[in-house]
C-alpha positions in Angstrom: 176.4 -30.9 37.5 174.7 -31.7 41.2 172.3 -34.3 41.5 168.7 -32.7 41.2 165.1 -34.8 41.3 162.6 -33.6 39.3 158.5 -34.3 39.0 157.8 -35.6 36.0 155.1 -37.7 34.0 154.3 -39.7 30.9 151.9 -39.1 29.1 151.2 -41.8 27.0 154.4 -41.1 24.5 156.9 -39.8 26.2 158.4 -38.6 29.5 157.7 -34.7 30.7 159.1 -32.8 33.3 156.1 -31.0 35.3 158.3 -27.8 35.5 160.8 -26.6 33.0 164.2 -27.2 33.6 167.2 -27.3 30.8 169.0 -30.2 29.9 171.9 -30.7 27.9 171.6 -33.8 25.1 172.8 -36.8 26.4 172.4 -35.6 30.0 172.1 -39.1 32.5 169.1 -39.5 34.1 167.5 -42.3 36.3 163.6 -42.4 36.4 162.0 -43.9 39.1 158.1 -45.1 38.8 155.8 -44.5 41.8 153.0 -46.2 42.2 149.8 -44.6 42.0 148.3 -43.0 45.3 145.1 -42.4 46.4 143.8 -39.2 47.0 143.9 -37.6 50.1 139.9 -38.7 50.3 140.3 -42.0 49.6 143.5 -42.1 52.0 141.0 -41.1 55.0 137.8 -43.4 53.7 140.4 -46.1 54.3 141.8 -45.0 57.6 138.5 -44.8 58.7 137.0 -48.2 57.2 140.1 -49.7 58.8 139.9 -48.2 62.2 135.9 -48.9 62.3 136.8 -52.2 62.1 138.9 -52.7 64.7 136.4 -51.2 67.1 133.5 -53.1 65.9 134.6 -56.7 65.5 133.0 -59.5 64.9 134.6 -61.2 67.8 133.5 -59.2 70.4 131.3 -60.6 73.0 129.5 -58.6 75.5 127.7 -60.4 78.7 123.7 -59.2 79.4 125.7 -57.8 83.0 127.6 -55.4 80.9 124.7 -53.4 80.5 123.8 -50.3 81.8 120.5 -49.2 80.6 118.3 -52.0 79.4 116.2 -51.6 76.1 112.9 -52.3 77.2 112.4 -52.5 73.3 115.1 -55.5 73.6 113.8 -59.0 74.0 116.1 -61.7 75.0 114.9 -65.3 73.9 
């Protein structure tokens, strides 16, 4: 028999394949737990979030002469 992976889940009881697929009893296996990932959403809120964060640091100091356009709204003390 080749070496085959196959998707599978538990489901509270017991282990089952997302697909059908024959086994004979006593076949080997090896099952392998992922961790849980995050939707493809939540994968791109948290791209986002991160690279947001880079460009607007906390650090980040900006001279009065870096200015272009002044807010006349703007009042420096």
């Amino acid at each position: 028999m080749q070496v085959i992976s196959l998707l599978a889940h538990f489901d509270g009881q017991s282990i089952q394949l997302d697909q059908p697929y024959k086994l004979e009893p006593n076949t080997k296996l090896i099952v392998t737990i992922l961790p849980e990932q995050p939707s493809e959403r939540e994968a791109w809120l948290c791209l986002s979030r991160h690279q947001l964060n880079n460009a607007y640091s906390q650090d980040d100091e900006y001279s009065l002469d870096a200015i272009k356009t002044t807010n006349p709204d703007y009042l420096v003390n």
